[in-house]
PALUM-178768 format. One line per 5 residues: number of its first residue (from 1); their letters; for each residue y, z, x of C-alpha. Coordinates in pm, 1 decimal. Example, Ala and Ser with C-alpha at 12.3 -4.5 7.8 and 13.67 -1.06 7.14 Angstrom:
<sepas>
1> AS> -450.0:780.0:1230.0; -106.0:714.0:1367.0 $
</sepas>
This chain:
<sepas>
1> XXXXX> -680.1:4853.5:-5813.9; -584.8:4696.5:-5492.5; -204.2:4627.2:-5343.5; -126.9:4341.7:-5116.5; 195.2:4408.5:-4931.7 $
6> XXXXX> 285.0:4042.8:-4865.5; 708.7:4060.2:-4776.7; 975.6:4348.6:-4763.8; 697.8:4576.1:-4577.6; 886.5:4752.5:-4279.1 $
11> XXXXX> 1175.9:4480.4:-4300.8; 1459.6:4392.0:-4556.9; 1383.1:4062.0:-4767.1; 1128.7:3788.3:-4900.9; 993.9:4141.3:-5163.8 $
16> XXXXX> 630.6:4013.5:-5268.3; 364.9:4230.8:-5336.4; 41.9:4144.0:-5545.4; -175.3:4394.9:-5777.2; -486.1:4312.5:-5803.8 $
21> XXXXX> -599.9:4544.7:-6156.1; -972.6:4402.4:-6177.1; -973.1:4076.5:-6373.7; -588.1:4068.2:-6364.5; -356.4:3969.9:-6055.5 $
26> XXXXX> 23.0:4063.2:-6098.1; 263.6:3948.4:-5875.6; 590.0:4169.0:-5838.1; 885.1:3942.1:-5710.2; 835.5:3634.7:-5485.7 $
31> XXXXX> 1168.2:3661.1:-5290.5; 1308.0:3479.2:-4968.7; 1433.4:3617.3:-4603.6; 1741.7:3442.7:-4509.4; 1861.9:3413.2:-4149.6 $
36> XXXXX> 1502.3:3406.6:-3970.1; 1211.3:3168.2:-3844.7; 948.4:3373.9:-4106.8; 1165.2:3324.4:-4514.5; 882.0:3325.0:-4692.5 $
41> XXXXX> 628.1:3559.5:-4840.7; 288.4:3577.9:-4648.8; 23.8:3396.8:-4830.9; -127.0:3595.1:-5120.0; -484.3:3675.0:-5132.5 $
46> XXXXX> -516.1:3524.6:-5510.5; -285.3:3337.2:-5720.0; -131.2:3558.5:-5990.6; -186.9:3521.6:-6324.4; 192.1:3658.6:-6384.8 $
51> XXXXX> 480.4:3740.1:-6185.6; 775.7:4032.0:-6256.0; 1089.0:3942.8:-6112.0; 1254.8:4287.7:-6063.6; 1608.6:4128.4:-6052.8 $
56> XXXXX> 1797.6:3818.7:-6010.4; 1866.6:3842.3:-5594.5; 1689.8:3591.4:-5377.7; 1556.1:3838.5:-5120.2; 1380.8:3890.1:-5498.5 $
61> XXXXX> 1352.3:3567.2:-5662.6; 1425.1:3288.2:-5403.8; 1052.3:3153.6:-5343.9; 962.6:3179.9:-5725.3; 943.6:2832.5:-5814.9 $
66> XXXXX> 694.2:2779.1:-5499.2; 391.2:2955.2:-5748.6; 456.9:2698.9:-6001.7; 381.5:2356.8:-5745.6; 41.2:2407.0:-5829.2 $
71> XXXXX> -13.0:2664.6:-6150.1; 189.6:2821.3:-6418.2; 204.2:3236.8:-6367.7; 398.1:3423.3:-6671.9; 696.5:3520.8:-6566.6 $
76> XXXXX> 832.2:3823.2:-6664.3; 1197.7:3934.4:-6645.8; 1501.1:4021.1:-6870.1; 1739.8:3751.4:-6960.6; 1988.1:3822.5:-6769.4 $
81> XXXXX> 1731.9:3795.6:-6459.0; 1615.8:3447.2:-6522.2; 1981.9:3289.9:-6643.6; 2114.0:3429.8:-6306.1; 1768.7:3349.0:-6084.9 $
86> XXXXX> 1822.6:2971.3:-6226.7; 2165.9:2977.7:-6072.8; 2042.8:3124.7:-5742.4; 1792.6:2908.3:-5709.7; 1936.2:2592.3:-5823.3 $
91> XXXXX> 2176.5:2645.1:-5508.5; 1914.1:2772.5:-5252.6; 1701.6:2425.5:-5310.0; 2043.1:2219.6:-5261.7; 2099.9:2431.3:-4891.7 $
96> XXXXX> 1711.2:2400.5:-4797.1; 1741.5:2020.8:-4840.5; 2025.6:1978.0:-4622.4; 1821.6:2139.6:-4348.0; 1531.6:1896.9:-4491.7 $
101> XXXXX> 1305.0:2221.9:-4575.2; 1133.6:2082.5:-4925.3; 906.0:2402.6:-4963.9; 921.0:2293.8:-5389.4; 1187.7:2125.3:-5631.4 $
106> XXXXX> 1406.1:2178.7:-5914.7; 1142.9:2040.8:-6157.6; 888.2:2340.2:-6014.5; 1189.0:2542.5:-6099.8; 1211.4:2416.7:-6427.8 $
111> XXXXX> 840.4:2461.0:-6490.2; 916.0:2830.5:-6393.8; 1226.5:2895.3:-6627.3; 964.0:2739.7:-6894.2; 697.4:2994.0:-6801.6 $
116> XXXXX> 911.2:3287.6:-6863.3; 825.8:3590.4:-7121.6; 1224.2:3746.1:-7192.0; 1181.5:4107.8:-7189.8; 1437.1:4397.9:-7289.4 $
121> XXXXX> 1429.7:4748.2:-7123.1; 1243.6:4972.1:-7290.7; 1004.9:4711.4:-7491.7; 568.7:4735.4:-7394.0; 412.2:4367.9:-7274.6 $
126> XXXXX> 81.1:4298.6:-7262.2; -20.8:4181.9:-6914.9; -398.4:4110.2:-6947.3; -539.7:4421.5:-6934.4; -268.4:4637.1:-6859.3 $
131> XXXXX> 67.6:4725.9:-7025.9; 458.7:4685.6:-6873.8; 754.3:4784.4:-6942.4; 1125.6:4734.9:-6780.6; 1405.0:5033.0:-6759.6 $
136> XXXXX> 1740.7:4996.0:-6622.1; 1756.0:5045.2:-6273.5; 2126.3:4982.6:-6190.6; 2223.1:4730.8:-5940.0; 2301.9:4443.5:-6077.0 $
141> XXXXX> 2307.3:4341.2:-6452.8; 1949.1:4308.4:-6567.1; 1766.4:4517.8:-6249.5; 1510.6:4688.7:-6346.5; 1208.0:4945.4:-6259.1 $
146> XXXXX> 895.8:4794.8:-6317.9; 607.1:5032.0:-6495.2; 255.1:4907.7:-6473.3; -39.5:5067.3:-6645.1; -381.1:4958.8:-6689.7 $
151> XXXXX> -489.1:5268.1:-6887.3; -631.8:5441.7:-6550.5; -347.0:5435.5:-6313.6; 6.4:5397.5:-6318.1; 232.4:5217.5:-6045.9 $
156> XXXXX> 611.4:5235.5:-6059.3; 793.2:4968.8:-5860.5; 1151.2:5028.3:-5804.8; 1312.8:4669.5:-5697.8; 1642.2:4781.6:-5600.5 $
161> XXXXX> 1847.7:5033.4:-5775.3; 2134.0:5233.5:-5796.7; 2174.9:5567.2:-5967.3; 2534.0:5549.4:-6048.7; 2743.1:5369.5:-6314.4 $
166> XXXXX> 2988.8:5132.7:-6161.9; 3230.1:4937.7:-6377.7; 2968.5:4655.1:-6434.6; 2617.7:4827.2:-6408.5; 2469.5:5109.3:-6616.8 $
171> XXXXX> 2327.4:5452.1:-6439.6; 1985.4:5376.2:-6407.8; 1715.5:5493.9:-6616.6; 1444.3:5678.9:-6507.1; 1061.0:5621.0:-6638.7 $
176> XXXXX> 999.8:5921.6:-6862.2; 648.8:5930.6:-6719.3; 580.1:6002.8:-6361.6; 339.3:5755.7:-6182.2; 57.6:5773.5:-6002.7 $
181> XXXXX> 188.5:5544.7:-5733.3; 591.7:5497.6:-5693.9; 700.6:5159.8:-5485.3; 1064.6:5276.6:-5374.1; 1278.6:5090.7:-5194.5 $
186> XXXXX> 1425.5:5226.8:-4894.5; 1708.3:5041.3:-4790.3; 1975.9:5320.9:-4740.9; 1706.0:5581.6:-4662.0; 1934.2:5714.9:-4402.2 $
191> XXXXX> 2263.1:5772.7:-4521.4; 2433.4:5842.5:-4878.3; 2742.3:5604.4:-5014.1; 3111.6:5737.7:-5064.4; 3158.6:5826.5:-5390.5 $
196> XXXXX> 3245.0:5507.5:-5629.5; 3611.7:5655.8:-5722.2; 3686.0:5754.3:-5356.1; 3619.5:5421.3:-5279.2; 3790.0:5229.6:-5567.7 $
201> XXXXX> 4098.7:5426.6:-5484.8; 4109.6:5309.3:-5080.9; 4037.2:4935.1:-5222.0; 4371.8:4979.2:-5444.8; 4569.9:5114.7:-5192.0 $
206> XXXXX> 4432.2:4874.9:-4905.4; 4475.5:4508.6:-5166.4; 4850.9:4678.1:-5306.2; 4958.6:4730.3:-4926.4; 4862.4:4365.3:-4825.7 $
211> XXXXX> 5011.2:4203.7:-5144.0; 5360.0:4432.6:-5072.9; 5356.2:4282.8:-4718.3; 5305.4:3952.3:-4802.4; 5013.2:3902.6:-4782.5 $
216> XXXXX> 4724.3:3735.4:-4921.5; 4394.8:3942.7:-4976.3; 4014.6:3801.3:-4937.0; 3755.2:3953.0:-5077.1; 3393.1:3765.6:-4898.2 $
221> XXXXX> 3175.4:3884.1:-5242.8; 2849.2:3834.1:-5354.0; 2823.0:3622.6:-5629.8; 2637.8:3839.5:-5883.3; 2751.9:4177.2:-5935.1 $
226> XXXXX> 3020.2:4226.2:-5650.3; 3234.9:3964.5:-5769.7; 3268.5:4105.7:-6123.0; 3303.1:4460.2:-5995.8; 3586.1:4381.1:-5804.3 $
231> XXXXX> 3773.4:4134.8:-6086.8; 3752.6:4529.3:-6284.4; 3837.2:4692.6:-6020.8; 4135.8:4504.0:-5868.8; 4309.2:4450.2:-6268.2 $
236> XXXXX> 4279.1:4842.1:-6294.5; 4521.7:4871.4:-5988.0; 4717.8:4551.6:-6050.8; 4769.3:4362.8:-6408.9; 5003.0:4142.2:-6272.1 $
241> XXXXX> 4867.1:3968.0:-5962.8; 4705.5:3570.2:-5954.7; 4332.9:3667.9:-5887.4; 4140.6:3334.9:-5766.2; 3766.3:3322.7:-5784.4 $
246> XXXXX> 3629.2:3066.0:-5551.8; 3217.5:2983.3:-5554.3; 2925.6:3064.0:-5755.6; 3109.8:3364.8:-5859.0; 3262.8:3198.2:-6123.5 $
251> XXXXX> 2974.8:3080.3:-6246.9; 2759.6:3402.4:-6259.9; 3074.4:3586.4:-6409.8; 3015.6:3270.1:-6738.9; 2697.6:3330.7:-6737.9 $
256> XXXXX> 2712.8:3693.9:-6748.9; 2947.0:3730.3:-7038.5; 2640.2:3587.8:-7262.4; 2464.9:3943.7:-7196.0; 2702.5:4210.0:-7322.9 $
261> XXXXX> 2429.2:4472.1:-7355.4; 2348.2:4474.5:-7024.2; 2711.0:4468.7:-6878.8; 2873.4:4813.7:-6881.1; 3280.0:4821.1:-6963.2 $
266> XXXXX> 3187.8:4449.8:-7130.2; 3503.5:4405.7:-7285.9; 3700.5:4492.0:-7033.3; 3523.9:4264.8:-6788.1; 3547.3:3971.2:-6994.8 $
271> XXXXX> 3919.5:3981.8:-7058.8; 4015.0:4109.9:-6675.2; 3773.2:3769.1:-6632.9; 3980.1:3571.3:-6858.0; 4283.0:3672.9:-6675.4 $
276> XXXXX> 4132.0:3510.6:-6339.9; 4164.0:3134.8:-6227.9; 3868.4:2950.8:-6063.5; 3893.2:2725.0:-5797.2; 3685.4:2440.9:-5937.5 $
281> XXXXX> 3817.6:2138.5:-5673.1; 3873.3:2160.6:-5272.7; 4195.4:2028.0:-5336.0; 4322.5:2360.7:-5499.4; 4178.2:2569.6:-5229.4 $
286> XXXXX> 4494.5:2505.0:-4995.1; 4773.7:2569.8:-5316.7; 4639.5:2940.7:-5367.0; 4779.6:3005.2:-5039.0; 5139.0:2907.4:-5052.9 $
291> XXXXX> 5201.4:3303.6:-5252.0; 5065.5:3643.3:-5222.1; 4709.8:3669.5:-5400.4; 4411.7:3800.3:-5423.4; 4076.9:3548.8:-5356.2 $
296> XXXXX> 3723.1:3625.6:-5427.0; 3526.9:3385.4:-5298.9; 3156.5:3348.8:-5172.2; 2960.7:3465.0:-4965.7; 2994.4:3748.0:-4880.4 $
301> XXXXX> 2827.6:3739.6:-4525.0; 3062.2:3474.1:-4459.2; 2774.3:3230.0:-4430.0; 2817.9:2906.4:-4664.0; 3062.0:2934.6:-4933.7 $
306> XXXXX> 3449.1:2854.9:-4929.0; 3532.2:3236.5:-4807.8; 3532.0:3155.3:-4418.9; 3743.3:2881.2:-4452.1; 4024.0:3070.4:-4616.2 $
311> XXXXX> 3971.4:3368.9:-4357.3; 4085.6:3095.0:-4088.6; 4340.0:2998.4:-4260.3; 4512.0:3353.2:-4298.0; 4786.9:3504.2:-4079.1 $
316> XXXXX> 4819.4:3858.9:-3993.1; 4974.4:3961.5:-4311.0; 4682.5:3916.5:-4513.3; 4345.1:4096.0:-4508.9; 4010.2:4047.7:-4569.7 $
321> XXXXX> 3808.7:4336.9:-4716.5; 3405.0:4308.7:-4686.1; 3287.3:4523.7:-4987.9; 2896.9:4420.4:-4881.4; 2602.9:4448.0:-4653.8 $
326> XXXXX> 2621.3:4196.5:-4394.5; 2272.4:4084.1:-4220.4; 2271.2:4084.9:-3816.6; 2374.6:3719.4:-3699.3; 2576.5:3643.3:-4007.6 $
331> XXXXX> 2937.7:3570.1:-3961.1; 3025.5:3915.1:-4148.7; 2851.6:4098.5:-3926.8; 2987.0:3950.0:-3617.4; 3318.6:4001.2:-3738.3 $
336> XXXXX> 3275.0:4333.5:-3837.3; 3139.5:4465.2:-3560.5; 3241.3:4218.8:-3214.0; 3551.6:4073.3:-3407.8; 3460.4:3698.8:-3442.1 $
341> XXXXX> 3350.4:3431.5:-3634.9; 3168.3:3068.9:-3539.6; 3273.6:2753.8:-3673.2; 3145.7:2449.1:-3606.1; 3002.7:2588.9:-3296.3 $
346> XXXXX> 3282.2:2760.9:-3146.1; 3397.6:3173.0:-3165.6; 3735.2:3218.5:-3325.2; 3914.1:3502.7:-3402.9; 4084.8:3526.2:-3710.3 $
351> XXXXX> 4460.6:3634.6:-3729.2; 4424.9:3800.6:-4053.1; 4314.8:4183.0:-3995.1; 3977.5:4289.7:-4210.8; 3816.2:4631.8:-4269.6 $
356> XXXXX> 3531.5:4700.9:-4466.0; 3445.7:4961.6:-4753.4; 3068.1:5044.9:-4865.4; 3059.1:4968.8:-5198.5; 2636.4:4941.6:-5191.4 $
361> XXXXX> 2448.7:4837.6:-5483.6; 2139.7:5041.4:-5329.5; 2099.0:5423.5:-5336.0; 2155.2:5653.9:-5148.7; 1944.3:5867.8:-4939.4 $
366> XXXXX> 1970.2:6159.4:-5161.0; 1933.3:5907.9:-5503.3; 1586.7:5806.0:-5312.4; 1478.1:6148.0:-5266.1; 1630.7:6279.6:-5592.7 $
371> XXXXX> 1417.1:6010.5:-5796.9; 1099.4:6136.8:-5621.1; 1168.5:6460.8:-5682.2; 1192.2:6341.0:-6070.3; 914.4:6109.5:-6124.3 $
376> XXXXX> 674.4:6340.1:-5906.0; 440.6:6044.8:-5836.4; 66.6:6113.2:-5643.0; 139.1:5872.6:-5390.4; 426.3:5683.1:-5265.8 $
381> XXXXX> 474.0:5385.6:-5070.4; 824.5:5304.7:-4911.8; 904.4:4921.4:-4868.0; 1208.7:4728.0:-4830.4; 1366.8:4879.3:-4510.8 $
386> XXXXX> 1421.4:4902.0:-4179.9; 1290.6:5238.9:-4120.0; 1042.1:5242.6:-4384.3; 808.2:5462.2:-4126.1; 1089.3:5681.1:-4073.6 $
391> XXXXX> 1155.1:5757.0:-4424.0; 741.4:5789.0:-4533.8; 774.2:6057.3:-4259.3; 1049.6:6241.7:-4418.1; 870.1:6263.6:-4761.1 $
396> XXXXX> 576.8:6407.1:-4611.9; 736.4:6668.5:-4456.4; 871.4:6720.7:-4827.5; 531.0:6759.4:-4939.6; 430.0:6415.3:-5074.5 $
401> XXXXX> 162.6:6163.6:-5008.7; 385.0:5898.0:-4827.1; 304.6:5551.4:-4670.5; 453.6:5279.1:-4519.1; 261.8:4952.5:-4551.6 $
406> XXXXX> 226.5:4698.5:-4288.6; 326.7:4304.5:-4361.4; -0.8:4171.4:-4464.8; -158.0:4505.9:-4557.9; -406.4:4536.2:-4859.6 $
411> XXX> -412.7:4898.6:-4974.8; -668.6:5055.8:-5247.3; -537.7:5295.6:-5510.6 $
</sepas>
């Protein structure tokens, strides 16, 4: 069995990797790297006869439909993943063309969608030779842990997860069986989150304070997951106020409330969701403004999506609240951290005060250590971070077999 570490290796985004088992090549995710020169996967060594899409994110999913210009790979996923990688990709192709990058179309999207084996946690598939199966790995609504075996070896890939309930995912589920080889993200292999309650409890206090001021509250969100957390979250505080959702987030949270099973708190989320407006014309965007509110609105970097423009349009008596990661060179991260934003070409800064509150879908550094310590793999190889090295160093020290892999590298199990 061979390994061909083809994105996410030493870096955050465009997670590819490629198992070669023998006769059978299985591709886990095919995702994008937004905000660089190098957004796609390095080219893989075979074509794969199937792909697993570990979740629904682009950094996961974004250059899927580029393995189906010229073939037609099973694709493997829950439903929730490919209803919510459809809308994801639908709106990536429409933002590549306007920069007149064509790297493949909605129809080889379509011819992907078409290509796609629907699979519940929990339930075996038959991958050529070897045998899969999905578990629950938190995040967002249909992430999961992906378990390959091909009756000789066992790999465990992790996607991204989160240990934790929140008020839209499930705790994860761990693989009863410990693998030969675990894939682990590392993402937050340095520091641990705030607790989810401390946190929820600041938000209330920070969104009641602005509304009680005057004020008008943004929330920059990411369209899957975030936004729904914080439609709970903000209805649990406040039943009364006009809660705006502006973007693809509206969108996801229709599409969502198709998959009850793999929503946790489902009723609850669909009638907080119910009690929400969406901002379906331009024209509305300004009205929302003229009384105290609270607007979700994408993205949550502040790069594309409606949210910048409100932010410039708020006075000091509002607040925006960043609940999200926020890449280096996005607007988010330029406001968070040197106070700005650029529009049009020219650094503003907004009136409106902002702060920001980790409410990370990822784990934790001691939820990364804490599932090694429970799936007790041979060998493990740390991807999807920034200090990947760093963290492959840490584990041996903890006694384990621990690697980094290099872009490009091809590694024998």
């Amino acid at each position: 069995m061979e390994i061909s570490f083809l994105g996410a290796a030493q870096e955050v985004g465009r997670s590819c990797m490629l198992i070669e088992t023998g006769a059978d090549k299985i591709m886990m995710d095919c995702g994008l790297k937004i905000h660089t020169e190098s957004p796609y996967p390095v080219q893989p060594p075979a074509q794969p006869d199937y792909v697993i899409a570990s979740h629904a994110h682009l950094d996961h999913t974004g250059f899927l439909p580029a393995l189906y210009r010229n073939g037609t790979p099973e694709l493997i996923c829950t439903p929730p993943t490919l209803a919510l990688a459809e809308i994801i990709i639908e709106d990536s192709i429409r933002i590549m063309a306007k920069r007149g990058e064509y790297p493949f179309k909605v129809q080889h999207m379509k011819r992907m969608s078409n290509s796609a084996t629907l699979l519940s946690y929990n339930k075996k598939h038959n991958v050529g030779d070897s045998e899969v199966t999905l578990f629950n790995a938190g995040h967002i609504p249909g992430a999961a842990f992906t378990q390959v075996d091909d009756g000789n070896r066992r790999i465990v890939y992790t996607g991204d997860f989160k240990g934790e309930a929140t008020k839209t995912t499930f705790a994860m589920e761990v693989p009863p069986k410990g693998p030969d080889v675990l894939i682990t993200e590392s993402t937050y292999s340095d520091k641990d989150h705030p607790k989810r309650k401390e946190l929820e409890m600041e938000f209330g206090r920070q969104v009641t304070e602005t509304l009680e001021n005057g004020g008008t509250v943004l929330l920059p969100a990411f369209a899957i997951g975030r936004t729904q957390e914080l439609i709970r979250i903000i209805r649990t505080v406040n039943k009364d106020v006009d809660i705006y959702v502006d973007g693809m987030g509206w969108r996801v949270s229709e599409t969502l409330s198709h998959f009850s099973s793999y929503i946790n708190e489902f009723k609850p989320l669909r009638r907080d969701t119910q009690s929400c407006k969406p901002i379906l014309h331009k024209n509305d965007r300004k009205k929302v403004l003229q009384k105290p509110c609270v607007i979700i609105a994408t993205a949550g970097m502040l790069q594309g999506g409606p949210a910048l423009s409100y932010l410039l349009q708020l006075g000091p008596e509002s607040k925006a609240i960043f609940t999200g990661y926020c890449v280096q060179e996005t607007n988010g991260y330029n406001l968070l951290n040197s106070g700005y934003v650029e529009y049009d070409g020219v650094k503003i800064k907004p009136k409106a005060p902002h702060s920001y509150l980790d409410f990370s879908a990822h784990a934790g550094r001691s939820e990364l250590f804490e599932l090694c310590e429970r799936l007790q793999p041979d060998r493990i190889l740390c991807v999807h971070g920034d200090r990947c090295a760093e963290f492959a160093e840490e584990l041996k020290l903890e006694g384990y077999e621990a690697y980094a892999p290099a872009l490009g590298e091809r590694i024998e199990i």
